[in-house]
N, CA and C atoms of all chains as a GROMACS GRO file, in nm:
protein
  600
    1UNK      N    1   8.128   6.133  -0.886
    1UNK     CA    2   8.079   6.242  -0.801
    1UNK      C    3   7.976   6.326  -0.877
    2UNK      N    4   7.989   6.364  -1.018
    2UNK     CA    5   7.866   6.381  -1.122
    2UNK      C    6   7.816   6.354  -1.108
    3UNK      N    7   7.786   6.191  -1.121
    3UNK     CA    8   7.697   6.132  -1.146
    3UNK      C    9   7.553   6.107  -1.003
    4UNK      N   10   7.696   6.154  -0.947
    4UNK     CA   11   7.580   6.108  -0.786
    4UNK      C   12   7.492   6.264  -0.772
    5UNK      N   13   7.603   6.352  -0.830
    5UNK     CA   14   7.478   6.471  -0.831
    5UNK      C   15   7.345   6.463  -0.896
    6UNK      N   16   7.331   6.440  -0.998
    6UNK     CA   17   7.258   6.388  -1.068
    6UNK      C   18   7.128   6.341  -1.031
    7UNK      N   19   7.185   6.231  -0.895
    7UNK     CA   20   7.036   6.189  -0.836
    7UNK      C   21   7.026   6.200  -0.700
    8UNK      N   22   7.132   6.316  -0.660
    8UNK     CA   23   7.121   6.316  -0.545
    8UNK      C   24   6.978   6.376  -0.436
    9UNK      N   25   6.880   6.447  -0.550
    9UNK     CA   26   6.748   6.490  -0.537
    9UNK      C   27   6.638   6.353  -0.512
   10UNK      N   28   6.694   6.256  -0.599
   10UNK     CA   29   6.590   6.160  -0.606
   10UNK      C   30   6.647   6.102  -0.455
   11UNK      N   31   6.740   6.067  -0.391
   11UNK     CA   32   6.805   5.970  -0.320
   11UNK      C   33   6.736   6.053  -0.148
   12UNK      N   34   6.748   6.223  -0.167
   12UNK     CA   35   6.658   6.308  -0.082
   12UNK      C   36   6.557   6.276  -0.083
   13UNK      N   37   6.488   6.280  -0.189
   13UNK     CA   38   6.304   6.278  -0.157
   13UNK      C   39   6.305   6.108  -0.073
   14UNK      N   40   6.401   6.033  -0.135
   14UNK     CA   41   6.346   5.902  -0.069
   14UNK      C   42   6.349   5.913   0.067
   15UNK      N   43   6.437   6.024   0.130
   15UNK     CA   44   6.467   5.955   0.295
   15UNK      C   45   6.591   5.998   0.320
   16UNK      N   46   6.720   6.004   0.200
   16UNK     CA   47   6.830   5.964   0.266
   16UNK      C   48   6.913   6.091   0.226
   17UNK      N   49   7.029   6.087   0.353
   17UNK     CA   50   7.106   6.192   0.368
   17UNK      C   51   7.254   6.166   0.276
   18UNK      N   52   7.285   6.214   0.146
   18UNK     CA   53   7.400   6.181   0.110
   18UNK      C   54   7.500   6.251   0.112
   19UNK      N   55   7.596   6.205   0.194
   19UNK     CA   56   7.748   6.278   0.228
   19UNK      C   57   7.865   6.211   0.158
   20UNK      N   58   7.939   6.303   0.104
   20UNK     CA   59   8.059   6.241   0.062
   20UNK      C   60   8.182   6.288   0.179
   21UNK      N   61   8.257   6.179   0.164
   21UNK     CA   62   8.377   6.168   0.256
   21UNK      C   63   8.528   6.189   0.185
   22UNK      N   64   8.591   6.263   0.213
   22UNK     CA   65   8.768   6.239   0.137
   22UNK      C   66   8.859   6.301   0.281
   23UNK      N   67   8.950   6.292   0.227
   23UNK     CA   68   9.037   6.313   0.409
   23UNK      C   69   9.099   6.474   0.374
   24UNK      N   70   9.026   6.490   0.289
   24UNK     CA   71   9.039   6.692   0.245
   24UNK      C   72   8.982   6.744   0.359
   25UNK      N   73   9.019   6.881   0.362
   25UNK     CA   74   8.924   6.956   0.495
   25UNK      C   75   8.832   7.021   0.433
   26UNK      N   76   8.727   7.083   0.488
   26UNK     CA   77   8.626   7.142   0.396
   26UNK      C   78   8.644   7.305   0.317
   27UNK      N   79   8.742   7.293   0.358
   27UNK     CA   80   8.806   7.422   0.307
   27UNK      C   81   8.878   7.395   0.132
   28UNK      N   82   8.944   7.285   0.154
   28UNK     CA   83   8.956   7.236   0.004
   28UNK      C   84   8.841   7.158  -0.065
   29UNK      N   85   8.740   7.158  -0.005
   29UNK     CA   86   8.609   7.107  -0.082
   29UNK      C   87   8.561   7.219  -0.130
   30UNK      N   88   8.548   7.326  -0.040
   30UNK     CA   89   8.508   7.439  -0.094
   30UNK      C   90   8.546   7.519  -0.235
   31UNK      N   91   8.693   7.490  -0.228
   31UNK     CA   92   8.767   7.552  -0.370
   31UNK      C   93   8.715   7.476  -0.454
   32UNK      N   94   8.786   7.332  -0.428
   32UNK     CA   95   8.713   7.194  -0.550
   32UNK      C   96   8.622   7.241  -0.633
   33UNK      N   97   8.459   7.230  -0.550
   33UNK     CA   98   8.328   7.232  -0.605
   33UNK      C   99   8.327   7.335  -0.670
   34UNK      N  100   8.393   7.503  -0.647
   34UNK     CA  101   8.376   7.585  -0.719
   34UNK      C  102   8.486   7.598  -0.835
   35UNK      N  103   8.558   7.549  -0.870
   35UNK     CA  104   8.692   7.538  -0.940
   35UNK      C  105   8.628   7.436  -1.022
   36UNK      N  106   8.546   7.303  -0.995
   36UNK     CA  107   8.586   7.215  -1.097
   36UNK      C  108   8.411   7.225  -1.215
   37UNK      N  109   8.452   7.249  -1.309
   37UNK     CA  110   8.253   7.244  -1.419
   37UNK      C  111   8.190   7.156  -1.346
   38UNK      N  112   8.294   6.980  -1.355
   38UNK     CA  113   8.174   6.901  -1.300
   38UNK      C  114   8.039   6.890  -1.243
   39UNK      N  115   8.140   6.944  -1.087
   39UNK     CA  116   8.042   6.978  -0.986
   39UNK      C  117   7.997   7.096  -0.942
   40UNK      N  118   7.961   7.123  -1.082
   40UNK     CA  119   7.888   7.245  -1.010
   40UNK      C  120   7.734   7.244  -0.979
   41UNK      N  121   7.743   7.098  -1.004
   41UNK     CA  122   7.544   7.092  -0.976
   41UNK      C  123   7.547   6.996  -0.830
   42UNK      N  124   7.697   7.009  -0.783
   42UNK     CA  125   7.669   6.949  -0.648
   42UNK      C  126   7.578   7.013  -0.493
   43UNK      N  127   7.473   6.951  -0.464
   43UNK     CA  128   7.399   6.989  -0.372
   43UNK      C  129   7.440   6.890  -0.200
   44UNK      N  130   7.495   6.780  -0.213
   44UNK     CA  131   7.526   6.715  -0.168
   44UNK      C  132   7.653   6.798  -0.040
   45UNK      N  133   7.630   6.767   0.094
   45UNK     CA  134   7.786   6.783   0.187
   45UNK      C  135   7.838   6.738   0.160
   46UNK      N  136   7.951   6.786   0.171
   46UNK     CA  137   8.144   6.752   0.081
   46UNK      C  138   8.202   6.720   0.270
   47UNK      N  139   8.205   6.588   0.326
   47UNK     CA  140   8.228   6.625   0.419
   47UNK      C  141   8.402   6.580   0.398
   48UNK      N  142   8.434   6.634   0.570
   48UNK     CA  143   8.567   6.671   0.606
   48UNK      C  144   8.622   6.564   0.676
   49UNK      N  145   8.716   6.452   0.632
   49UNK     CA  146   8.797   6.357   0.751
   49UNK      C  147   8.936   6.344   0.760
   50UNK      N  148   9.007   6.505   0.765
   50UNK     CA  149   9.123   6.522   0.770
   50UNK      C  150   9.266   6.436   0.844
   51UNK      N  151   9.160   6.403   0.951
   51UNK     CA  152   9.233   6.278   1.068
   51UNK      C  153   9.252   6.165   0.992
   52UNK      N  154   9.174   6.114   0.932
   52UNK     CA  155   9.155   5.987   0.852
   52UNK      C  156   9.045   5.890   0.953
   53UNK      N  157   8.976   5.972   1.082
   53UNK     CA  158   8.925   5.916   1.175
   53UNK      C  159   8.769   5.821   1.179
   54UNK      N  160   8.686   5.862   1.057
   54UNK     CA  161   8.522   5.816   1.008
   54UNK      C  162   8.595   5.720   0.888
   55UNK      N  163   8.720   5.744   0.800
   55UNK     CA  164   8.743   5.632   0.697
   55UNK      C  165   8.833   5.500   0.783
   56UNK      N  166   8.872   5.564   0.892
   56UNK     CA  167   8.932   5.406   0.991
   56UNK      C  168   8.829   5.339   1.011
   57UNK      N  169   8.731   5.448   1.047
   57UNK     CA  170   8.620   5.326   1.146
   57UNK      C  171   8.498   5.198   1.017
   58UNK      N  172   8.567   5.305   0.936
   58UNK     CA  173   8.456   5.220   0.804
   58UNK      C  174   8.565   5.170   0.711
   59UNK      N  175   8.669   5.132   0.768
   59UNK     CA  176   8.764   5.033   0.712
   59UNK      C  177   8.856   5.098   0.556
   60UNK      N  178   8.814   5.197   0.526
   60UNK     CA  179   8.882   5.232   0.385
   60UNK      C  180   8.981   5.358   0.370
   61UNK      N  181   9.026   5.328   0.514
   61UNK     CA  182   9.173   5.445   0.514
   61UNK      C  183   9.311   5.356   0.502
   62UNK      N  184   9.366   5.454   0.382
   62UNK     CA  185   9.484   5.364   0.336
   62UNK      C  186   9.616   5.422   0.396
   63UNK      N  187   9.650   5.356   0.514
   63UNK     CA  188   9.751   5.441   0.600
   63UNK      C  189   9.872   5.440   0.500
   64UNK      N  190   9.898   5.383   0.400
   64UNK     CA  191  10.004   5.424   0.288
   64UNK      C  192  10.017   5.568   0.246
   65UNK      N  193   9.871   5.630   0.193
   65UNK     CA  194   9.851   5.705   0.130
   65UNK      C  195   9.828   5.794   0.202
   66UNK      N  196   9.746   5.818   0.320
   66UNK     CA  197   9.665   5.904   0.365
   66UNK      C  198   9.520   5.943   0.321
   67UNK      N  199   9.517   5.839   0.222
   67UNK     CA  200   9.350   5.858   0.125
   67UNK      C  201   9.246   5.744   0.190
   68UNK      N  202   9.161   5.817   0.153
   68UNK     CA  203   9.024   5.683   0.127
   68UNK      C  204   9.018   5.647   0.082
   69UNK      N  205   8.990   5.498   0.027
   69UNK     CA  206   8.937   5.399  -0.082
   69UNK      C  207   8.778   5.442  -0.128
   70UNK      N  208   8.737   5.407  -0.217
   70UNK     CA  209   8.587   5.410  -0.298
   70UNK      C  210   8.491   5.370  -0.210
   71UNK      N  211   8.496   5.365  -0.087
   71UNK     CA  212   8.352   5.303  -0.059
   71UNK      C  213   8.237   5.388  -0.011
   72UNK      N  214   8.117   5.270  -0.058
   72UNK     CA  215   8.002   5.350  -0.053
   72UNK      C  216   7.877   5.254   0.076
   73UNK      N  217   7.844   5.366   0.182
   73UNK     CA  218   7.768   5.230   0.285
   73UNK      C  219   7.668   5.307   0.328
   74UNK      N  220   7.548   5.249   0.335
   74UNK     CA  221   7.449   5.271   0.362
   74UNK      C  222   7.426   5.224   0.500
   75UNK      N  223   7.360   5.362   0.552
   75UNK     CA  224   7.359   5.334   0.726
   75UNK      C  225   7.210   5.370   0.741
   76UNK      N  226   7.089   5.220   0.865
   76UNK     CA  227   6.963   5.261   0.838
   76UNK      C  228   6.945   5.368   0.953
   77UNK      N  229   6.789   5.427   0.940
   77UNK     CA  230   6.781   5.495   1.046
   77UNK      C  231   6.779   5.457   1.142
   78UNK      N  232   6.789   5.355   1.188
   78UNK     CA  233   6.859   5.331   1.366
   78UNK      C  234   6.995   5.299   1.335
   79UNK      N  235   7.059   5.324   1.278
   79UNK     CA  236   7.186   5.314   1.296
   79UNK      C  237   7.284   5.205   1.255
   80UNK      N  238   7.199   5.108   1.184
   80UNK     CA  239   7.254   4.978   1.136
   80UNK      C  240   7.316   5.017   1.024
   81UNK      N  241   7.467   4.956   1.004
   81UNK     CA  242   7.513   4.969   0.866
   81UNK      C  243   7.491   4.845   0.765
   82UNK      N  244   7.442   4.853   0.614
   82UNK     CA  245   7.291   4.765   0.596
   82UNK      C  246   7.395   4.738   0.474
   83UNK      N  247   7.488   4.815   0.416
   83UNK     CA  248   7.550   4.755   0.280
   83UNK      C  249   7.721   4.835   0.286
   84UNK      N  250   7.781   4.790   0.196
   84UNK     CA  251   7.889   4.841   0.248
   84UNK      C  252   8.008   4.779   0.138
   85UNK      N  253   8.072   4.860   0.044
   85UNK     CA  254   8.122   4.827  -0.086
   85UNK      C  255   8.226   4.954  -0.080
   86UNK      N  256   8.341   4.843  -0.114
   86UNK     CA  257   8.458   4.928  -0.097
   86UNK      C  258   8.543   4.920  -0.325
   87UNK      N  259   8.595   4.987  -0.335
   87UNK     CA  260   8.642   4.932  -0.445
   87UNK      C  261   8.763   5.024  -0.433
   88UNK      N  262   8.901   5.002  -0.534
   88UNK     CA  263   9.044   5.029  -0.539
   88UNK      C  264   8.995   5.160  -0.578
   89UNK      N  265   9.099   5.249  -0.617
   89UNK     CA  266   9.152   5.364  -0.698
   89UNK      C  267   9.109   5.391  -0.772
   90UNK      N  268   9.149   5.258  -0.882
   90UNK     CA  269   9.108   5.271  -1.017
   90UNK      C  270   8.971   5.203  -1.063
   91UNK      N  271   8.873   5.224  -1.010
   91UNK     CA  272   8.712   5.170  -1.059
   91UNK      C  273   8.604   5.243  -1.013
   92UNK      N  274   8.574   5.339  -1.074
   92UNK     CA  275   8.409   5.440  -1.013
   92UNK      C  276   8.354   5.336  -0.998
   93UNK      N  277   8.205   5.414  -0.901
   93UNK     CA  278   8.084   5.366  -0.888
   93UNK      C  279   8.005   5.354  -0.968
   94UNK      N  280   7.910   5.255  -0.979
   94UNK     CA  281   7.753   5.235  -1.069
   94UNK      C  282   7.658   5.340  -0.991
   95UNK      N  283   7.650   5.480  -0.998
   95UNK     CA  284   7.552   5.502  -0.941
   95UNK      C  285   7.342   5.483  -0.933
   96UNK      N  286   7.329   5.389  -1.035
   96UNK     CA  287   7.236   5.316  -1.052
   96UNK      C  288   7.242   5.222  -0.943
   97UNK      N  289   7.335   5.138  -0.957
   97UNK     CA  290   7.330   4.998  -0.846
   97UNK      C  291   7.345   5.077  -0.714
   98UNK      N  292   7.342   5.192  -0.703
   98UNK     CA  293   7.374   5.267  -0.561
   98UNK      C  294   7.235   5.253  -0.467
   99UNK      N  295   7.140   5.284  -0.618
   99UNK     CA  296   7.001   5.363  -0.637
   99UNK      C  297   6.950   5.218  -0.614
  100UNK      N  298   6.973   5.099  -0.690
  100UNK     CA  299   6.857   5.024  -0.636
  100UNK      C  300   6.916   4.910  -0.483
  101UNK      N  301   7.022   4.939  -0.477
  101UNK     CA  302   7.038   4.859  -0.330
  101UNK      C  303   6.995   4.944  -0.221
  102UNK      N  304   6.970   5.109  -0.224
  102UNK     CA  305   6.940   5.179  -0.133
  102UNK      C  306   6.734   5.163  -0.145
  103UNK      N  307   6.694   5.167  -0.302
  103UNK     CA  308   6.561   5.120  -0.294
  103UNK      C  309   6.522   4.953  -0.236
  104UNK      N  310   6.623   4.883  -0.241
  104UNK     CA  311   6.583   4.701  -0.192
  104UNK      C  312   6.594   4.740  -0.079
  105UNK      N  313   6.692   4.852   0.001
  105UNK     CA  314   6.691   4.848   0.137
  105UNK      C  315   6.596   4.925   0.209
  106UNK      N  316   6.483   4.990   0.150
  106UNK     CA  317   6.377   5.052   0.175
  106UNK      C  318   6.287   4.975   0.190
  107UNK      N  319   6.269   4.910   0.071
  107UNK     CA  320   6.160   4.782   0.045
  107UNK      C  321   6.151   4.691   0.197
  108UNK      N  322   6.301   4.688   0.198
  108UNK     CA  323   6.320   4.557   0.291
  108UNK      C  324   6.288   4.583   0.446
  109UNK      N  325   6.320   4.736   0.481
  109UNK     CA  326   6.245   4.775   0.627
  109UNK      C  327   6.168   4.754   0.633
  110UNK      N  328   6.038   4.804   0.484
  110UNK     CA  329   5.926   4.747   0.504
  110UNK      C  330   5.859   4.631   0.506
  111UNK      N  331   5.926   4.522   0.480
  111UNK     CA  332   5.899   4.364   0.469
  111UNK      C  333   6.007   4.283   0.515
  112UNK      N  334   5.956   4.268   0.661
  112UNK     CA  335   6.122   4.242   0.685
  112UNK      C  336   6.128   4.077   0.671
  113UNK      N  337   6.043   4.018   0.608
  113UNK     CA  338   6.001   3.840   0.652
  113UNK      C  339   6.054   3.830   0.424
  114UNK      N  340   6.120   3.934   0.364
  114UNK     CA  341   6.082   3.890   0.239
  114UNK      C  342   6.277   3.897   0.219
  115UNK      N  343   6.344   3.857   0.104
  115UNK     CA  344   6.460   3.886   0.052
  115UNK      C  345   6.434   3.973  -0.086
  116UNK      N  346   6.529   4.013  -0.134
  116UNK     CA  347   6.530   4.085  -0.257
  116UNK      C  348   6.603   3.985  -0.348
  117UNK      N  349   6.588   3.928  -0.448
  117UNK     CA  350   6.695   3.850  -0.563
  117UNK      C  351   6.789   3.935  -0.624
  118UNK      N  352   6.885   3.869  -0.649
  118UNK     CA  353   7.002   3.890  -0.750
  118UNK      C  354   6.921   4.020  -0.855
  119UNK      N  355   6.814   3.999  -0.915
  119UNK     CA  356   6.761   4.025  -1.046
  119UNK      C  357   6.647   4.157  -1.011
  120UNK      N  358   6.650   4.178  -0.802
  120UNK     CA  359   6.552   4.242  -0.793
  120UNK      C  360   6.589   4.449  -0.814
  121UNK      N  361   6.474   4.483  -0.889
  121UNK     CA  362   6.545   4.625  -0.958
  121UNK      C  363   6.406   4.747  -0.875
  122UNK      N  364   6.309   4.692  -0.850
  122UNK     CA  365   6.211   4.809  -0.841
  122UNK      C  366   6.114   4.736  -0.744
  123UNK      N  367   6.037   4.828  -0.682
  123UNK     CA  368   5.929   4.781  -0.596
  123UNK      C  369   5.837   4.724  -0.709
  124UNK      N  370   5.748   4.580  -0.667
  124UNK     CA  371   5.679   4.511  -0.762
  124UNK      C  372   5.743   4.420  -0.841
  125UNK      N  373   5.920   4.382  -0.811
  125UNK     CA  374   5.920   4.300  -0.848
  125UNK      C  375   5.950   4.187  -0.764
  126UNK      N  376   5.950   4.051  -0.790
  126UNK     CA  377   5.946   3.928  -0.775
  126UNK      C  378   6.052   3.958  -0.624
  127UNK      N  379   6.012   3.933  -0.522
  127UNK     CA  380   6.034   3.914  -0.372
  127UNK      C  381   6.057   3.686  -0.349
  128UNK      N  382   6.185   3.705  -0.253
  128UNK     CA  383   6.125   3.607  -0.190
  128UNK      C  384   6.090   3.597  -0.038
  129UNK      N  385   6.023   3.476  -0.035
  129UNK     CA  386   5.984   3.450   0.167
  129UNK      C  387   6.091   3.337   0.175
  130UNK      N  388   6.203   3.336   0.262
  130UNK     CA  389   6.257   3.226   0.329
  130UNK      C  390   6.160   3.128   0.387
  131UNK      N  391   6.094   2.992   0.322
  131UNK     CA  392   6.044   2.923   0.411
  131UNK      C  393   6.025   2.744   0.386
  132UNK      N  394   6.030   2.659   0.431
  132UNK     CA  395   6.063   2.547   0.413
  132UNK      C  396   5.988   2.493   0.262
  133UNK      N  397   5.883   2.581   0.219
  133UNK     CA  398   5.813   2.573   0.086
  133UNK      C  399   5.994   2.568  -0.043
  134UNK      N  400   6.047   2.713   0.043
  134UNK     CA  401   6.109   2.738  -0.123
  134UNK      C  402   6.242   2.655  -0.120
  135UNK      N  403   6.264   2.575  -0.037
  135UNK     CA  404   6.371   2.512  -0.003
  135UNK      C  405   6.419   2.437  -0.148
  136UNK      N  406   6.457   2.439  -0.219
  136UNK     CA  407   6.525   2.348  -0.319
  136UNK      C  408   6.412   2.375  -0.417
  137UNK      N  409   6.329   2.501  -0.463
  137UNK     CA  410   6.203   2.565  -0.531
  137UNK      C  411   6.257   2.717  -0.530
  138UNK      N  412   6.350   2.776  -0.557
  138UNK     CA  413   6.368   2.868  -0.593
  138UNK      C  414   6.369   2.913  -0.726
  139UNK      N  415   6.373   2.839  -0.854
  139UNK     CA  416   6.386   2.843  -0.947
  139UNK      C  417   6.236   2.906  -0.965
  140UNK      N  418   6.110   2.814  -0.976
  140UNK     CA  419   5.991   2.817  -0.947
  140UNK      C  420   5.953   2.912  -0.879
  141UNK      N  421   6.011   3.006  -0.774
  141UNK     CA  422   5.938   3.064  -0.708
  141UNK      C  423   5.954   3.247  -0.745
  142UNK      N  424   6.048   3.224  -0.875
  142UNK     CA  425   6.116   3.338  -0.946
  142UNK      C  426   6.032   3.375  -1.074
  143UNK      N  427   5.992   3.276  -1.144
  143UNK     CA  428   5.904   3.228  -1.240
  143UNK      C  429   5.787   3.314  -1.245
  144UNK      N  430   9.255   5.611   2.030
  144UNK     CA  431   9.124   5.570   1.993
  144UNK      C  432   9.078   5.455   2.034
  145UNK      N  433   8.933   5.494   2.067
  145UNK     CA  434   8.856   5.385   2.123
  145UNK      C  435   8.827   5.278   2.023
  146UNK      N  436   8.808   5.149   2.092
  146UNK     CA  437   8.781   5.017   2.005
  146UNK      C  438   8.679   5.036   1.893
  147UNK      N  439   8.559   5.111   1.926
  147UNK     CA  440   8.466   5.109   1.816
  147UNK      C  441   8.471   5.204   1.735
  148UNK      N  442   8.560   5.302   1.714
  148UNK     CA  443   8.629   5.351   1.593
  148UNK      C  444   8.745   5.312   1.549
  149UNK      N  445   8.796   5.168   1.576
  149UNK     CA  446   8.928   5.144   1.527
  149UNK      C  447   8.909   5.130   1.378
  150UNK      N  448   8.864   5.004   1.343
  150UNK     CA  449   8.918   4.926   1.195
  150UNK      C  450   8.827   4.846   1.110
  151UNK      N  451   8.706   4.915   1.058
  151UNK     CA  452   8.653   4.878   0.971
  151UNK      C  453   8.560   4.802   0.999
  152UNK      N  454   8.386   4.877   1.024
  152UNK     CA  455   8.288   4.789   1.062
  152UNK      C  456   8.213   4.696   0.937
  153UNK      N  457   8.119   4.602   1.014
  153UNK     CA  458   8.089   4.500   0.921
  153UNK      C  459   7.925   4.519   0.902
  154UNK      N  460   7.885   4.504   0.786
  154UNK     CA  461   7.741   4.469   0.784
  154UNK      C  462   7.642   4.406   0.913
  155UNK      N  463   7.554   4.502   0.920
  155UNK     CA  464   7.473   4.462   1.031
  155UNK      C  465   7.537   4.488   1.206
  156UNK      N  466   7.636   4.524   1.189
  156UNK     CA  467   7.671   4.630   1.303
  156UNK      C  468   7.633   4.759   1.367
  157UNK      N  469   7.636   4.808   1.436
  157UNK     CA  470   7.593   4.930   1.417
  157UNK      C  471   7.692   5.028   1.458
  158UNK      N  472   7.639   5.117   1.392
  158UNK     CA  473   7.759   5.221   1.342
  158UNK      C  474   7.743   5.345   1.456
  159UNK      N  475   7.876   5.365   1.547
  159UNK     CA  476   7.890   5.478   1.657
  159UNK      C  477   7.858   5.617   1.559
  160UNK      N  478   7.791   5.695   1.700
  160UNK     CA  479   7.744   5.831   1.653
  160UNK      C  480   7.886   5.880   1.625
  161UNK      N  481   7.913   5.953   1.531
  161UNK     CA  482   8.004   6.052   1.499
  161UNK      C  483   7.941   6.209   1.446
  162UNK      N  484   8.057   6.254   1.421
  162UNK     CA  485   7.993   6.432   1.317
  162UNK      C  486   8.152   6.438   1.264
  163UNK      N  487   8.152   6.530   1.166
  163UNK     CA  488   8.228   6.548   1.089
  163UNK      C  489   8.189   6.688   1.048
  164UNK      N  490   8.281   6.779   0.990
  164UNK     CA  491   8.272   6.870   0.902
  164UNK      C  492   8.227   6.854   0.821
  165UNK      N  493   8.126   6.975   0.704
  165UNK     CA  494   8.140   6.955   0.592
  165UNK      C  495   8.141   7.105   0.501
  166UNK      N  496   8.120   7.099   0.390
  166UNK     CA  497   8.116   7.204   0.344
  166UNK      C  498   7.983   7.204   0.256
  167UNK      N  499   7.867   7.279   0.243
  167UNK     CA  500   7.748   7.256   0.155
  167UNK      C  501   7.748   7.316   0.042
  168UNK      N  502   7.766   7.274  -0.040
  168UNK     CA  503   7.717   7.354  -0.183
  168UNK      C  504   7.577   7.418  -0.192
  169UNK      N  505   7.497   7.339  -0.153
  169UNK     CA  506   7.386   7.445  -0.157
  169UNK      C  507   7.358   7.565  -0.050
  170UNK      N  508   7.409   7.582   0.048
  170UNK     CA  509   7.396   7.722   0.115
  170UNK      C  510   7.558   7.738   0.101
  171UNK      N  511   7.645   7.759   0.033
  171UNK     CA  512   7.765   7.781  -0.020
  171UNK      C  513   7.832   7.816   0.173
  172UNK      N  514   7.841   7.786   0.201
  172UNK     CA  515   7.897   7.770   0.374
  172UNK      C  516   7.901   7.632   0.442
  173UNK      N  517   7.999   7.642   0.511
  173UNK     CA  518   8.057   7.509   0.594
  173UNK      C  519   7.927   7.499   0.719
  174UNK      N  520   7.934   7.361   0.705
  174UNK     CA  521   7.841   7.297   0.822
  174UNK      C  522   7.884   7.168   0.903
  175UNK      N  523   7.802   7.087   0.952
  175UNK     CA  524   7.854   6.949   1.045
  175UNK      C  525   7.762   6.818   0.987
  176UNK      N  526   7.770   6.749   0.977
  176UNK     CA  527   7.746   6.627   0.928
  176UNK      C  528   7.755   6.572   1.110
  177UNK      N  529   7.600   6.508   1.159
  177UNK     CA  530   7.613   6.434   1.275
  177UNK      C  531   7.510   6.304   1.258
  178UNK      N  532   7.605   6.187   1.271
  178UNK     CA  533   7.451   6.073   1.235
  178UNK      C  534   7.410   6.078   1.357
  179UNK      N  535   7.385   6.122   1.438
  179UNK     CA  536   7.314   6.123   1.570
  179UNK      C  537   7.147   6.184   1.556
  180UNK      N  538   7.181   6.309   1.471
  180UNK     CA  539   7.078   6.379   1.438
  180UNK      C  540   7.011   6.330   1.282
  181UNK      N  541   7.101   6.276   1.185
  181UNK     CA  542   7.024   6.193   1.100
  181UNK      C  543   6.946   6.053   1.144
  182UNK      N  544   7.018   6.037   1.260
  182UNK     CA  545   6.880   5.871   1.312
  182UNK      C  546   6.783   5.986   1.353
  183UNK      N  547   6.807   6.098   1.441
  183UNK     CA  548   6.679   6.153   1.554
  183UNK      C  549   6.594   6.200   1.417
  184UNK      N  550   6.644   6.216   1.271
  184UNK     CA  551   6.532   6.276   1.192
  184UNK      C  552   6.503   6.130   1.110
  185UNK      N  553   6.486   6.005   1.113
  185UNK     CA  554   6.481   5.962   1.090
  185UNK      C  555   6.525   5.888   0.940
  186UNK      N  556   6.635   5.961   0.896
  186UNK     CA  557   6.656   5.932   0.751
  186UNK      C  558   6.788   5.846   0.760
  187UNK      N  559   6.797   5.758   0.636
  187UNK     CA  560   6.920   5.716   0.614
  187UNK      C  561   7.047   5.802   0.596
  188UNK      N  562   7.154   5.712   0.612
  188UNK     CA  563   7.225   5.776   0.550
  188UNK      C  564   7.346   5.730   0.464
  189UNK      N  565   7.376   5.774   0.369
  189UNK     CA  566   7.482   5.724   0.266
  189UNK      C  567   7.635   5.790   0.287
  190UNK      N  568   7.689   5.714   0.306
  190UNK     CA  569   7.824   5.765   0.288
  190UNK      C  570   7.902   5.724   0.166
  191UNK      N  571   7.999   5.815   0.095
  191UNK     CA  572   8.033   5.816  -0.058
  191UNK      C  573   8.132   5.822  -0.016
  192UNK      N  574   8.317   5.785   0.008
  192UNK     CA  575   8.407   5.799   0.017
  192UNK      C  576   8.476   5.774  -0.091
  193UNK      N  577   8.601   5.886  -0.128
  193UNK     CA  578   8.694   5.898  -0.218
  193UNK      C  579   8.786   5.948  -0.230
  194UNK      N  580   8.930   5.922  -0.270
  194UNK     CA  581   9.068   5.920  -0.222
  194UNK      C  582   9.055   6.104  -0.222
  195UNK      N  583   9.082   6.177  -0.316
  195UNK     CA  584   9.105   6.308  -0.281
  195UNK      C  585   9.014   6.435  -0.354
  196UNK      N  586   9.019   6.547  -0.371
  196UNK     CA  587   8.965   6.657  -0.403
  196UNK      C  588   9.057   6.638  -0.532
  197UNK      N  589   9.003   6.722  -0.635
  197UNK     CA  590   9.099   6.801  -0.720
  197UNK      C  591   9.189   6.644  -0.816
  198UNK      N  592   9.100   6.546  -0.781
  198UNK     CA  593   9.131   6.441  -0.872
  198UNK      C  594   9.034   6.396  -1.005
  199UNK      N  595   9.034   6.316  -1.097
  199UNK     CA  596   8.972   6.237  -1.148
  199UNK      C  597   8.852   6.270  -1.112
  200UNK      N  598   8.695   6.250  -1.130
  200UNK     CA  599   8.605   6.225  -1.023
  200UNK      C  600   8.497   6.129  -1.085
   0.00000   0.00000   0.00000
């Protein structure tokens, strides 16, 4: 949650709205953020899903617990949900890999005929085109 | 609850308008979180979910 403060300026200027979710009400977010050093450079909405009703619909409400699981999903501006990574309890986020699957998914509105590789990190690098050329030439076409 | 908020959507679906509470740190006052109005302004949006407040972070 640091860490996402951190770039949560850069993740703004790009476009995007970042909300965090816990099944707290915003009334205990409120104490949190001011109670804990961490976050005190949080700029980010602390939002509220006391019901457990936005972590059902995105699959990571643990009716055991009453908690949310780790996940993190990127929704485009029409409304498509474009990535979507859940992880246990015990494993934070890469907020780097946050940063460049939300930049491949920028890239990719804008080119919608291209893929991003395994290896792809920044605009300018190595793109592919799905097309009967790279068929069994992917190696080559990375090169 | 209706079917399309039941149980966990999938990539490349699309995701029902909701709003939610929130609380802002930067104007230190509670507000609403609505993706209805983040598509009408055209921006993405990220959602960060995590088990509780006042844990680990």
């Amino acid at each position: 949650m640091a860490a996402l403060a951190e770039q949560y300026d850069r993740f703004k200027k790009m476009g995007a709205e970042v909300v965090t979710v816990s099944t707290d009400t915003q009334f205990v977010h409120l104490a949190w953020q001011r109670d804990e050093k961490l976050l005190e450079k949080v700029k980010y909405p602390m939002g509220a899903d006391p019901t457990g009703r936005i972590s059902r619909m995105f699959g990571v409400y643990d009716e055991q617990t009453g908690l949310a699981l780790r996940g993190t999903f990127i929704i485009s501006p029409d409304g498509t949900l474009l990535n979507s990574e859940v992880n246990y309890y015990n494993l934070g986020r890469n907020i780097d890999e946050l940063m460049r699957k939300f930049k491949a998914n920028l890239y990719l509105s804008k080119h919608s005929d291209e893929g991003c590789p395994a290896k792809w990190k920044d605009e300018g690098d190595k793109t592919l085109k799905p097309s009967a050329d790279l068929v069994g030439k992917v190696y080559e076409a990375l090169q | 609850m209706s079917e399309e908020i039941c149980c966990g959507l999938k990539v490349g679906q699309k995701v029902p308008d909701f709003e939610m509470d929130t609380f802002e740190p930067s104007k230190g006052d509670f507000g609403k979180f609505s993706l209805k109005k983040a598509k009408k302004a055209g921006k993405w949006t990220i959602l960060f979910f995590y088990p509780a407040d006042f844990t680990f972070v």
